[in-house]
Each structure stands twice: as C-alpha cells, then as structure tokens.
N, C-alpha and C positions, 0 to 999 in steps of 0.2 A: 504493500500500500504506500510506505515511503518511496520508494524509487516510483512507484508512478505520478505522485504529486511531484519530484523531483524532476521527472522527466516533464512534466505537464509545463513545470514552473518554466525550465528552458526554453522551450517552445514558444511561450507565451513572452517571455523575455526577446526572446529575440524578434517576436512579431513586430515591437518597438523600440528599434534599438536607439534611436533620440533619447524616450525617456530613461533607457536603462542606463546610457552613457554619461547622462545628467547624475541622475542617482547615485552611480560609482564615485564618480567625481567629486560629488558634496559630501560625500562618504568617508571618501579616501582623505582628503585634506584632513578631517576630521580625528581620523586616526591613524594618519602621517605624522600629527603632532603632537597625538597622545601618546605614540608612541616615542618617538625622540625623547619627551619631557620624561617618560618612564623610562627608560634607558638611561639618562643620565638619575633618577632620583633611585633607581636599583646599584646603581653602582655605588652612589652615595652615603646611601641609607639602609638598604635592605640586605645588601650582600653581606654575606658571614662574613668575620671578622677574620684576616689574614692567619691568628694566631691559634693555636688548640685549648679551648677551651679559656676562651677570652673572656666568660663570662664572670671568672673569678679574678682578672687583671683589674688594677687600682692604677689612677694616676694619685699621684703625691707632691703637695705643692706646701707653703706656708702663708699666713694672713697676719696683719698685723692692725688690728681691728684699729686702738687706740690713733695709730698713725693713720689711718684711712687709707689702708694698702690691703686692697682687697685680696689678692692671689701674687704671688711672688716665687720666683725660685727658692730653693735651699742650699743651705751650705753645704761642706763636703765631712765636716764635722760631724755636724749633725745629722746627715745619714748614715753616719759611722752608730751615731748612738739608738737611733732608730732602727738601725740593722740588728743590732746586737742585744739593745733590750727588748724591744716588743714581743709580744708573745700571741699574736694574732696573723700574723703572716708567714709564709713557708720561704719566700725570697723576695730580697729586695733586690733591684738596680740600679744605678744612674749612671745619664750621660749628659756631657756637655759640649753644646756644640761649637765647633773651631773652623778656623780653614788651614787648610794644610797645601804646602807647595810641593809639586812632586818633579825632580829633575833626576833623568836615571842617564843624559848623556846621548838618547838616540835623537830624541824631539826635543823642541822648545819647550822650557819649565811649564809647567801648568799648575793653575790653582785649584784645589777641589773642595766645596763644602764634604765636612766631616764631622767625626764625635770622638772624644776620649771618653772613654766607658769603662762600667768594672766587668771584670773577667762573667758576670754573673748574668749581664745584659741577654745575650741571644741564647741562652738555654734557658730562661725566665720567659723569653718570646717563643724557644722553641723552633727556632727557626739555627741549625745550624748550618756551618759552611759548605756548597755541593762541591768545590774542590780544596783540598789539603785540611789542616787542623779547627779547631774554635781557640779563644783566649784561653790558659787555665790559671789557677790561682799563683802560679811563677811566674805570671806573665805579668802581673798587677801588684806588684811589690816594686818599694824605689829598690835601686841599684840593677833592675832586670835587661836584661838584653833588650834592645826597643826591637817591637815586632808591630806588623801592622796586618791588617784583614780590607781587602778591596771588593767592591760591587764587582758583579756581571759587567754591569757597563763600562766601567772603568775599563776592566779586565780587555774587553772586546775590541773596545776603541780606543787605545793606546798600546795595546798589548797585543793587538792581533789574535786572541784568545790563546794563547801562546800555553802551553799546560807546564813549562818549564818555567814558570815565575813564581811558583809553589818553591819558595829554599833560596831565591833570590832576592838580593839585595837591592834595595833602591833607596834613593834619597829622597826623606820626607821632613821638609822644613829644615835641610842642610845636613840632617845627622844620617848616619844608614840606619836603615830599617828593614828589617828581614822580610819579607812577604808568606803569611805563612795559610792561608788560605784567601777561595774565590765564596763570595756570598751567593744562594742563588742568583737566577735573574726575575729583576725588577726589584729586589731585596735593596732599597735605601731608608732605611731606617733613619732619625724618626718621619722625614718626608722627603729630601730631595740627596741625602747624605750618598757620597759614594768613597767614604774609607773609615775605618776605625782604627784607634791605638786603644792601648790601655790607661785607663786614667793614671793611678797613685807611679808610674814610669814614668810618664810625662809630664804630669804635672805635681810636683812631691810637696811643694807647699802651699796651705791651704790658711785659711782663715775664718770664724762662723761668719765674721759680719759679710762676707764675700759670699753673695746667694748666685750661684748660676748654674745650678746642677737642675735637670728635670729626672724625678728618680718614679719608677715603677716599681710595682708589686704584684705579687699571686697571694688571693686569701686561703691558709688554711682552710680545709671541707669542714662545712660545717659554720662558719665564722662569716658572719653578715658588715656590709661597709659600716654598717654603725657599730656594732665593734671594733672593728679595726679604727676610725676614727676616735673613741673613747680611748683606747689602751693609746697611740701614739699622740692624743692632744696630753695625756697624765705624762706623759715621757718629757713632750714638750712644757709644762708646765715646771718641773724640778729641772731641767736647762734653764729654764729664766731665772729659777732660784740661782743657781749655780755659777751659770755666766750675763748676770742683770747686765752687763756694759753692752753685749752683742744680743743677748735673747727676750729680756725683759717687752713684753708685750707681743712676741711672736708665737707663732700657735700652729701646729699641722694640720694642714686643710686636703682630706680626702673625697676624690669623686670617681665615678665609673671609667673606666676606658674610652666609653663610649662620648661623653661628655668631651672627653680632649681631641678622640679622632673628626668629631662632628661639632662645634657649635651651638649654641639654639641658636644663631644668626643664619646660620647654612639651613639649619632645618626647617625653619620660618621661608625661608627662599624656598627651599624645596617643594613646602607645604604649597607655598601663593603658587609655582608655575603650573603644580597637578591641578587646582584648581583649577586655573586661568587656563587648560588645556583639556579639559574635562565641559569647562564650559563652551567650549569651540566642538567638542565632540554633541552637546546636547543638541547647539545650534543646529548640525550637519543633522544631526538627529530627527530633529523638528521640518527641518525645509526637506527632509525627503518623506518623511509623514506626509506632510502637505501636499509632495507630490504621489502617493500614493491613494493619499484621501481624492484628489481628483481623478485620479486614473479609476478609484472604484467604484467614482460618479459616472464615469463614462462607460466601465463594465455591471451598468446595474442592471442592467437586462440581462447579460449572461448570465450574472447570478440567480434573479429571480428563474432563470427557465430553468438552473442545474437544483435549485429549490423548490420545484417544482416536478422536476423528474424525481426527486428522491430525497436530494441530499441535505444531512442534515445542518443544524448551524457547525455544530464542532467538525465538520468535514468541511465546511468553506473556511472555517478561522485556518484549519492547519495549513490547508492549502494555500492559502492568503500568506500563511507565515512562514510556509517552506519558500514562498517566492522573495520575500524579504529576507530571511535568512541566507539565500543564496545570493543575494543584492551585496548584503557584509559578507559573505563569504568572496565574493568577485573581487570586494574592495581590498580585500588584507592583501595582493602582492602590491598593488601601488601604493597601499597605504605603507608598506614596507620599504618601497621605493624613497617613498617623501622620508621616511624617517630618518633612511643609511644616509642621503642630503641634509637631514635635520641635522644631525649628530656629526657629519663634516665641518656642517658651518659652525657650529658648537665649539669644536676643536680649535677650529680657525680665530676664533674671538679670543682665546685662554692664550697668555703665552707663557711660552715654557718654563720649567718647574714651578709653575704657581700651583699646581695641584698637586696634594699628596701623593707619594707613593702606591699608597694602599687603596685610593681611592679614581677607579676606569670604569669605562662604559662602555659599551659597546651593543650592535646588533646581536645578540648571540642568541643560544637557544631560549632562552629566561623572556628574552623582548622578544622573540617569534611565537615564544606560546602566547604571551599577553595579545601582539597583535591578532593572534587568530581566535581567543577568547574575548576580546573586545568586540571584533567584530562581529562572531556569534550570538554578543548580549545587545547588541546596538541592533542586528537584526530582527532581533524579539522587541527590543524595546521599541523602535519606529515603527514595527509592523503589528505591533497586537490591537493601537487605536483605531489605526485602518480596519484592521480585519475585524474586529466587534463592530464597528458601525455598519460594515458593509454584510454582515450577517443580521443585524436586524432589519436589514429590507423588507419590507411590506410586499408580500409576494402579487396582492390583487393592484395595489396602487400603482408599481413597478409595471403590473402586464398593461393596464389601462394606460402611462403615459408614451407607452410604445416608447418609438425611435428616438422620442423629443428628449429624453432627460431630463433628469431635473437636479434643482443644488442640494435639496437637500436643507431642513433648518438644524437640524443637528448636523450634521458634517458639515456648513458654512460656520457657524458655530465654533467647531473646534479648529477647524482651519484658521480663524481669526485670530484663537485663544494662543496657536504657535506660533502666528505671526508676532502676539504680541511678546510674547516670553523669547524669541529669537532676539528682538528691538533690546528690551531690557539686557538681555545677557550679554548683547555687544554694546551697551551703554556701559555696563560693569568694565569690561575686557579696554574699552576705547578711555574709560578715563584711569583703569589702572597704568595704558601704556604711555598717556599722558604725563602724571604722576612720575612715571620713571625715566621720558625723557626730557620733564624740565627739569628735574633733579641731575641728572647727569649732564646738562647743559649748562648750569647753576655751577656744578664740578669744575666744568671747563672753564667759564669764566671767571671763576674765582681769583681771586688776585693773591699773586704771592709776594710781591713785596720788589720786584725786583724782576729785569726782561731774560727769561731763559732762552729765547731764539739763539743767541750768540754765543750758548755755554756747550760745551763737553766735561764731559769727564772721564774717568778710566780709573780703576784700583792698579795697584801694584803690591806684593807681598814681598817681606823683608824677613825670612827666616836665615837658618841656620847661627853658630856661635857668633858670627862677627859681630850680629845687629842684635845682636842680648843685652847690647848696654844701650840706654837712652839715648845717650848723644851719639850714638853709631849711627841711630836710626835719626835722629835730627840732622846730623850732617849731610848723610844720603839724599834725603829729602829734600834740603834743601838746595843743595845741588843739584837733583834734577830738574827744582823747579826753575832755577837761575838756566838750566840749557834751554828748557820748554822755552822759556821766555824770549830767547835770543832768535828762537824761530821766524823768521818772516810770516807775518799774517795775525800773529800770536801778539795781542795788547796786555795782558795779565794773565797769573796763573795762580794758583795756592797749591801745597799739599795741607791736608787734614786727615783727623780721626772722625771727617764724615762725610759725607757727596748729599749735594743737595735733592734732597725728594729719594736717595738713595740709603739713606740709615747710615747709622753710625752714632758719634756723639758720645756724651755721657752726660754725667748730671748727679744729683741728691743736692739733700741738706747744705746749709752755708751758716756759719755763724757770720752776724756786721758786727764790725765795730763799734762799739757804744750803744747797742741794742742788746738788752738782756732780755731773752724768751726761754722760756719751760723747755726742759729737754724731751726731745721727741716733736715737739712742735717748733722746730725752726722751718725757718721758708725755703721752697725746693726751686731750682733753676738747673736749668738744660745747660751743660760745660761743654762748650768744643775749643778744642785745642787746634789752632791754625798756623800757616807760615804768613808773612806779613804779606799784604795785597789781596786779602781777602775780600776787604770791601768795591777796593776797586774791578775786581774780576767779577763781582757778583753783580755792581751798579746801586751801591744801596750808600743812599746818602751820608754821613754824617754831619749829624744834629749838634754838638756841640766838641770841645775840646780838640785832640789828636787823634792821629791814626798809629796803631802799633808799626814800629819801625824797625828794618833790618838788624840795627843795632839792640832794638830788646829782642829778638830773637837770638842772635848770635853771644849775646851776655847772659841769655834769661832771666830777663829782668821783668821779675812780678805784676803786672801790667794787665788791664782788660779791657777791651771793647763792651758798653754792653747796651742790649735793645731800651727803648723808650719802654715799653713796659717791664721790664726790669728795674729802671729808673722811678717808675712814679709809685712802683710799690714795695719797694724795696726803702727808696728816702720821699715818700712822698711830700710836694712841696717845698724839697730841698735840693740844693744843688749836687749832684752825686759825683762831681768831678772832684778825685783826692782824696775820698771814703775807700775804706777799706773792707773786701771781706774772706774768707776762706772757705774751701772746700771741710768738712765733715769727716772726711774720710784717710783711711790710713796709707794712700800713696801720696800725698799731696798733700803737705802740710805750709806751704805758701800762703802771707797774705796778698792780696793781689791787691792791687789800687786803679782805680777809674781814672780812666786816661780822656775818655770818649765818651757818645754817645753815639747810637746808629738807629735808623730809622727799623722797624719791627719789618722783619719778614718771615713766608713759612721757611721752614726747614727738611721736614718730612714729608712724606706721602699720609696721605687724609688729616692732614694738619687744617686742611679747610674746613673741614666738620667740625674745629674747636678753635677756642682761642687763643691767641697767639699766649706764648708760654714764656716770663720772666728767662734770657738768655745772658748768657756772657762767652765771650771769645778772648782767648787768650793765648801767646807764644805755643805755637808746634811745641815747642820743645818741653812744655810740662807735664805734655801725655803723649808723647811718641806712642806710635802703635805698630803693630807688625804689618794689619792690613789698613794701608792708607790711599786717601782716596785724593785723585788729581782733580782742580776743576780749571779750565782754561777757558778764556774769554779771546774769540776771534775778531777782527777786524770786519772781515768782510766775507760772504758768500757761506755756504755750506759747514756748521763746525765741526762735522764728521769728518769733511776732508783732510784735517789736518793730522787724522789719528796714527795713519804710518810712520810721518815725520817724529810726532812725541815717540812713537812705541820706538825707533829709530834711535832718540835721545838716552833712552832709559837705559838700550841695550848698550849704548856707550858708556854710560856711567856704570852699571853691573848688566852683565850678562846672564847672572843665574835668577834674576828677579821677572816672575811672572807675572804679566799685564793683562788684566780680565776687565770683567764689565765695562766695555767699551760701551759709551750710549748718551749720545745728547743729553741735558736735561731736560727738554721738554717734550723728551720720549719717559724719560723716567717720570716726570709729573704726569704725564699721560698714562701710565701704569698704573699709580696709584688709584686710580678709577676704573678700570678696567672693568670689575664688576659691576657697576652703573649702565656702563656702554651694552656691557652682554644682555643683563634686563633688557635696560630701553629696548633695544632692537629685538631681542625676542615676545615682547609684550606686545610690539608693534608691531609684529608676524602675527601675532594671535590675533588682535585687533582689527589687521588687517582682511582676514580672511572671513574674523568674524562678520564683519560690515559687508563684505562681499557677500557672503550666506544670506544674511539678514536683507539687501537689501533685491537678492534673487527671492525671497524670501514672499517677500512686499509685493514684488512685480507679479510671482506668481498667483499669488490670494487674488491680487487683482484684474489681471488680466483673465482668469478663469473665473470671475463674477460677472464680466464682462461677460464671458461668451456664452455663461446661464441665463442672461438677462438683455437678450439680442432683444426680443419680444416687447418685453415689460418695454424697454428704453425705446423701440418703435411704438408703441402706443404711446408714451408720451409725448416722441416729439409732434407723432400725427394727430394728438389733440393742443396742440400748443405749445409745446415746452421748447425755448429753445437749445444751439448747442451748447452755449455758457452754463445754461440750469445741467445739464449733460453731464460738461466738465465740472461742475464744483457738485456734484451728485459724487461722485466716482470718486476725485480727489480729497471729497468731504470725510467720504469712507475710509480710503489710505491715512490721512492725517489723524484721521480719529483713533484710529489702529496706531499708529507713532506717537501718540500724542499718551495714550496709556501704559505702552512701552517704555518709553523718556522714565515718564512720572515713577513706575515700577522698577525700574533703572536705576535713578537718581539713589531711592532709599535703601535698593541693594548695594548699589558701589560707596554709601555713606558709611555699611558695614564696613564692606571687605576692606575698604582700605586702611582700615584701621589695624589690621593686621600684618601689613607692610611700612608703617609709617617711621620701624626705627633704619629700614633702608632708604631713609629720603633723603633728603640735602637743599636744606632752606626751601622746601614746599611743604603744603598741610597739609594732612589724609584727605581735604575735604577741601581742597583748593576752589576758591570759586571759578577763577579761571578753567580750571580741566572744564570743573564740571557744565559753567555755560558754552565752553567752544564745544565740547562733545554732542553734549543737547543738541547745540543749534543744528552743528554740522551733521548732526544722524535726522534730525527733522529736514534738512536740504535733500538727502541723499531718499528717504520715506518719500518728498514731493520730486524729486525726480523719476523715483521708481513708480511713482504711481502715474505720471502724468501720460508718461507710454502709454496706459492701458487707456485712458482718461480720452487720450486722441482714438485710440481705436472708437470705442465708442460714440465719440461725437462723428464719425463716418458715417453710423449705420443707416441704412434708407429705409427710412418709413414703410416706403412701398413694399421693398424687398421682404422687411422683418413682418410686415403684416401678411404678408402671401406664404410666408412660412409657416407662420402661425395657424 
C-alpha cells in the first residue's frame, strides 16, 4: 500500500513539475541553512568531548572576591599545595602557556605557540603521544635533561613527518632539547598549542603572587564539583593564613570542563543562530503549505470523486503526506548542497587558529542524518495542514461546483494565517540581522585614538642564554629598531612588550606618592614598556610636558608617559607632571615620574566595548620581554610592503631570531571583530532568504485569490466598480495581511533580542531604528508583492468573467 501511494505521489509530482521545482527550492534553502547552523553548533556543543570520560575533568582557576577579581590564574605554589593536600581529586595538572622558538639549522627559526606542563598533563587528558614517549616524572624535576613533545602538525610541516626526530635534538628557545615524542594529529592542546616542555625544567623559579598557570583535574568516583570545591577552597583558606602577603583574600574557584571549553557567550551565539535558522526552516515550511493548500484547491474534485469511489479520509491524509514527504525527501541532496557552501563560507569568515582545537564541523554523517530527518519532519509538518483540510471536502458541495472550484473559507483562512506568521518571522530574523550589523559597523567605526592605515607590525622572539639578561634584550631591541628606522619609507618605529590591537602589555596595582589607600585597594593601570618614538609612530598627541627620550632609554631612567585618563584619576584636578608612582609588584621596584601626558587611545582588541583604561608607558628597558612586538609607521603607500626590508634588518642584527605575526594594524583591529562580521552577514543570509520566502509568500496568497475570485471581481466591475476600487480591494487585503504580521513581529523580535543583547556594541535589543527601517521596508516589499497580483486583477473583462460564470 506504501509503495503504491509512493509511486502515485511521483507521478502526480511530476505531472507538475513548476510546482514541484518551486516546492524543493523553498524547501531546500530552508534546510540548507539548518543544516550548516547544525553542523557548526554539533561541532561546538554537542560532540563528545575529545577526552575519556570528561565528565569527571574540573577546570581550576582562583577568585579574589575582596579585590573584585572574579577568575584569575594560579600560582605554581599553590598547585603544589592543592596537588598534594586535597583529598577529593585523583590528578591534578597544569600548564602555562609560552612561545617557544625552534631553530634546528635546516629552515628559518620559527616561532611556535606552546605550554610548559607537568609530566601529569596528557595522561590526566588521556590523550598520549602516537609516536615515541609521554613526559615522566624525571622529566619535570629542575636539573632534568630538557626534553620536549611536538604536534602532528609541527611534526609534518617542518619535519616532513620525518619518524627519525623521535631521539633528536633541536633547539628550543636557544638550548637543545631532545625531541622525545609526536602528539596525535590535531592534538594542540589547550587550543592552538603545537609543543610542550616540562614545567619545574624550565621554568625552576616560581613565586605564589605570580598566577599564570591554568591547572586541571579528574574527580575521584564518586566525588561531586561541590566537593571538590569545598575540600580545595578549606586548602585555600589556611594559604591565606599562612602566606597573608601573596594569599590573603584569594580563594579556589572550581567549574566543569565544559564551562572552559564552551563559554555561555558561545552558547548564547549558538542558541540565537538555531533559532534564527529554525525560523527560516518554518518560513520554507509555511510558503510550501501554502503552496500545497492551493494545489488541493485545485485537486478538489479529484478528491471528492476518489471519496467517492471509496476512499476513506485517512487514505487521502496518507496519500497527501507521502507526496509531501517525498517533496522533503527530494529537498535533502540540495539542501545538502547549500549547507557543504554554508559551512565553506563559514570557514572563510574565521581566520586561522581562532578556533579551538577540539572544536570542527563538518558535513559528516551526524549532519547527513539531521539533514535527512529534518526533512522527513518538515514533510509531515507542511503537509499534514494541507492534507486535513483537503480531506474534509464536502463530497456533495465538491460534485455540485464541478470544474469551477472554489477557495474554500477554511483553507483561505489558513493560507492567510501563514502568510501572516511567515511576515512576523522575517520581521524577527530582519531586525535581529539589523541588530548585528549596526553593531559590527559601530565596531568599525569606533575610534581608536590614533590613524592605523600607516602602521605595521611584526613580533620577533629573543631566546636562548645571550638574551636572559635584561639589557641583552634592551640593547637588541633597540638596535633593531634604530636599522628599521634608517629604512627609506620608514618615519618611526618602536619595539614593545605589546603591538597595538595585538596583546601584550602588562599592568596591576600602583602605589602614588602621597596617596595613602587600604591595601588590596590601590588603583590598577595597564604598564607597557616601550623604546622611545612610541608616540610618534603611533600619531597620538601629547597633551602636556615631554616625550621619553633616547637618552632615558639608554640610562633607564625612571620616566612615564601616561594617558589623560590616567591623569584625571589618578591626580584628579592636579597637575600630574613630576608625581610619582610604582608598580606593586616584585620585578619592578622603580619609582617612575610623569614626564608627559598623551592623549587616551585603544590598545587592545574589543577595547571599544569598554572604557578607555588609566595607562602609563614607560622605557623598553624596564620590562624587556622575550617576545617583542615591532610597530612601524610608513610614509607612504602600502605598510605591508615594507615587511621584507624590516625582516631583512633583523636578520642582520641576529640571525637566529624568528619574525612572526607579520600584519598591518588595521588588519589586527579588524580581527578583533571578527565575530560581529560572521553574525552580521550570517543573520543577513537568514534575513535575506527569509524576506524572499515571505515575500513569494504574499505574492502567492494573492495572486491565487485573485484567480478564485475572477467572477466575484467581474460582477463588480460590471455593476460599477471601478479599476482603482479593484486595486485597493486586492492591495487592501495584502496590507492587511502585512500589517498583522509587522504588529506580531514587532513583539516577537522585542523578545528574542533580548537574548543577544550582551553580543551588541552600542545598539539596544530594541533599537528603534532596526525596528522602524525593518517594518517599513517589509511593508514596501508586502505592497510590492501584492501589487503584481492587484494589476492582474484590475485586467479582468467583465465580459469574459461573466460568460464564464
């Protein structure tokens, strides 16, 4: 009995292959983009977790309530004492992540994000090396042979996958280091890492106040996070007895694995695009509803005569529903089609290692069943309203209207009812991708303080023993940036411990001079340490005083630049030129003295979401760092062109120092947004396709009221009426239809957006703007779509529709 409804439905399908082509098409869009959106939120969300039995891994972080430091690293101490006395966890680990330079003599040095780790890490993940050894506990004592562990990828793309680097030595950050195994592949732990050492080897002195460890855990069976939370905050609690100068107010702050791998910011994203692709599937849903409600207007004489020979209601529903079911079933390979494009372009938006390791997408069999079960529910679900309406046909009224047809008040009825839930759901979909691309517009225009068209930059890494003492690595430095400069084309340059919109920096607590405040509550300011011609490479005014000068570089003489908002809240009212303050902290025990003043700009990436941040700059030479960041200011044309030249300069002054992130800075500001860009434009696919649905949607109700109501509209005009009464007949009815859509619209999208509002950037959930331009512009598009059908109408000949009649 199935295969003959099945064969029936083909048949009948193909007798009209318009409608069926239409059908698919509205179909396929529909779950083209449910499916991409599920491809990427399976990869994200739903797929097991890399690890075996992840459900008892902890992340482990500290809080420091009092100081309003919600989550923070931990020190290396204190993992010591949390390893050793808790009694609720079966292993700890921690890693900290470094960059590491690797020169073995065949290729140019390269730089690699990495982690120093304890031997304890990847047998806690479970995850060990697929060629040669893991770390063991000999490896993670000081005095140990330095040994290091490399990615697959590393392994492949500098090594040629070479299986003889298992027992060889390479140099990492100037020292040899044995190579003693390959990690699987795609294995970078914690997200884009590709080498490990062992920590207490590499790095032998430690400090508590020094938090930079991220450490993990496995709970004992049996043992709940709120246990474990209880036993190491009692740990953490007799530390602050203990060591009150470093611990006093800090506290162990335990959460799921899941929480570190995932966000609720990611999740909330994830949440809105299933929705926002979910409601593009109802839409396709409804506009082919629609178009099968009027196809069953125009088979309702078939049916009345097959209800008539016999059959009964529930043999026209199945029938009805095997032919829709086979409609979504036609739709899954295009729908599959749009999605492998969905998920290209997806890719194409993301640049490289911005996404974790552990978290990929793909079309694979997971997204192929969903496609092929979506479509099976979407064919039940568009075809079961059609097919109950079209099974309560009136078998005598049906014979009686013959050939004429009729609309139907129940099926015009519900055809209106989708028209108008199609309207609202693209009023939802059109003002959320509003929402997100004035926000990401807002992004772009944000001012940073200072013109980045003209800047570059480039990192460079200073390892091995030579550059272990400070002023090794101040001298280098600034001697590269004295060749940079000599460059033709090249007006300024700095090295720093930060690249602008590129990270870096430092910062805490400061004591002033003559300002006595409660310990714990002194005021925090962002510390970058610069070579002098910072401001001028950058373009950023100064506001009062001097600029740091060659000569307090080369003397290191205690000296600061610092922002306008550092100045008015730091000496508010006073003059800050000649005050004095210090760093907090135990490598830097300099007072510095206010030389300057300089006009406030950003620094970081999503520094436009906040307020500018109390800053000071001060001599390179206070905080030399290994990995320093170049920023060059051009004269003229292209500032990428000059980057051969610099990298050219550097390899003159050392050759064993590797030159990475090469990148304009207004490609790195343009980074820092990057997920604003992705929304916008994918909210604006949805959006788009939505209103295209919606407003085939409109055209279709209408123009098939039209051609039920040839008749009615020829007796009107042949008693008087004219074409204008016609046109605002017709039009009246489309507007009215858009007009309850908008309104049911408007107070869905006042919800939904409230549920994305912490992704926004100076827009409201409930923007007036979105929401009048979307209204208006979905009421323009509703009067366009209906005006089509509106002119049919005003054609018809009296004469004609009367002799029809």
């Amino acid at each position: 009995m199935l295969l003959q409804d099945l064969k029936y439905a083909v048949r009948t399908l193909l007798k009209t292959p318009a409608f069926t082509l239409i059908a698919i098409s509205c179909l396929a869009l529909g779950i083209g983009v449910n499916a991409t959106i599920f491809s990427v939120v399976d990869g994200v969300l739903l797929q097991p977790y890399p690890y075996p039995d992840a459900e008892r891994m902890i992340v482990l972080n500290t809080a420091n309530p009092p100081a309003r430091i919600n989550r923070a690293l931990v020190s290396y101490p204190d993992f010591r004492d949390w390893r050793d006395e808790n009694t609720t966890l079966s292993t700890l680990a921690a890693l900290q992540r470094r960059s590491f330079a690797i020169a073995d003599g065949r290729t140019d040095p390269e730089r690699f994000a990495g982690g120093a780790v304890t031997w304890t890490l990847f047998g806690l993940l479970g995850t060990p090396p697929a060629l040669g050894r893991d770390f063991g506990p000999d490896d993670d004592r000081s005095g140990a042979e330095p040994v290091v562990l490399i990615s697959d990828d590393l392994w492949r793309n500098r090594y040629n996958a070479d299986p003889s680097i298992v027992g060889r030595a390479i140099q990492v950050n100037g020292r040899p280091h044995t190579v003693i195994g390959v990690m699987p592949p795609k294995f970078m732990f914690p997200e884009t890492q590709r080498l490990w050492v062992p920590i207490s080897a590499y790095i032998p002195e430690w400090t508590r106040s020094v938090r930079s460890l991220e450490v993990f855990a496995r709970l004992k069976p049996g043992v709940s996070i709120d246990q474990a939370s209880t036993d190491l905050r009692a740990i953490s609690t007799r530390l602050a007895a203990t060591y009150p100068k470093e611990n006093e107010g800090w506290a162990a702050l335990v959460r799921p694995l899941r929480s570190w791998m995932v966000p609720i910011q990611v999740e909330i994203m994830m949440f809105a695009m299933m929705g926002a692709v979910t409601l593009v599937l109802m839409i396709a849903c409804a506009n082919v509803a629609n178009l099968l409600l009027a196809r069953a207007a125009v088979r309702h004489r078939e049916i009345s005569i097959r209800s008539a020979l016999g059959a009964g209601k529930w043999r026209i529903i199945r029938q009805l529903l095997t032919e829709a079911m086979l409609i979504g079933l036609l739709s899954a390979p295009l729908g599959a089609a749009i999605a492998w494009i969905g998920l290209r372009l997806v890719d194409s938006g993301i640049p490289p290692d911005s996404v974790p390791y552990f978290i990929h997408w793909s079309l694979d069999a997971r997204s192929l069943a969903y496609t092929i079960a979506i479509s099976m529910l979407t064919g039940i679900l568009f075809g079961l309203a059609p097919a109950l309406q079209a099974a309560r046909t009136n078998l005598q009224d049906s014979l009686k209207e013959g050939a004429r047809g009729a609309a139907g008040g129940h099926r015009a009825r519900l055809r209106s009812v989708l028209v108008v839930a199609e309207i609202a759901m693209s009023l939802v979909l059109l003002v959320g991708a509003s929402l997100f691309v004035r926000s990401f517009l807002n992004l772009q225009q944000s001012t940073t303080g200072f013109d980045t068209s003209p800047l570059m930059t480039m990192r460079i890494y200073l390892p091995g023993s030579v550059y272990e003492a400070p002023e090794a690595k101040a001298r280098r430095v600034q001697d590269i940036v004295q060749r940079i400069e000599g460059l033709p084309g090249v007006k300024a340059a700095f090295g720093s411990n930060f690249v602008p919109f590129g990270g870096g920096g430092s910062g805490g607590n400061i004591g002033v001079e003559g300002q006595a405040v409660e310990e714990g509550k002194e005021p925090s300011i962002t510390f970058i340490a610069a070579s002098p011609h910072l401001r001028e490479t950058l373009g950023v005014a100064l506001m009062r005083g001097r600029d740091i000068s060659d000569i307090d570089e080369t003397t290191r003489t205690p000296v600061a630049l610092i922002n306008q908002t550092m100045a008015s809240q730091i000496w508010p009212g006073q003059d800050p030129l000649g005050r004095r303050f210090k760093l907090l902290r135990d490598n830097i025990d300099d007072w510095f003295t206010v030389v300057g003043v300089v006009a406030d700009f950003r620094h970081f990436q999503g520094d436009a979401e906040r307020p500018v941040f109390p800053s000071a700059y001060v001599p390179y030479s206070f905080d030399p760092t290994l990995n320093t960041g170049l920023t060059i200011r051009v004269a003229a044309g292209e500032p990428g062109a000059i980057a051969s030249a610099v990298r050219e300069q550097i390899r003159s002054a050392d050759g064993s120092l590797p030159v990475f992130s090469i990148q304009t800075v207004e490609k790195l500001r343009q980074l820092g947004f990057w997920q604003d860009r992705l929304f916008g434009w994918m909210f604006s696919v949805f959006g788009a396709i939505a209103l295209l649905l919606a407003s085939v949607g409109v055209y279709g109700v209408l123009s098939y009221s039209v051609s039920q109501r040839v008749q009615e509209i020829g007796v009107r005009m042949a008693l008087g009426a004219e074409r204008r009464d016609v046109l605002r007949l017709i039009l009246g009815h489309g507007m009215k239809l858009a007009a309850i859509g908008i309104a049911l619209g408007i107070v869905g999208a006042a919800g939904a957006t409230q549920f994305v509002k912490t992704a926004l950037y100076n827009v409201t959930p409930t923007d007036p703007l979105s929401f009048t331009g979307v209204a208006a512009f979905l009421t323009l598009v509703a009067l366009v779509a209906s005006y089509v059908p509106a002119r049919r109408a005003m054609a018809v000949d009296p004469i004609v529709a009367l002799r029809n009649e």
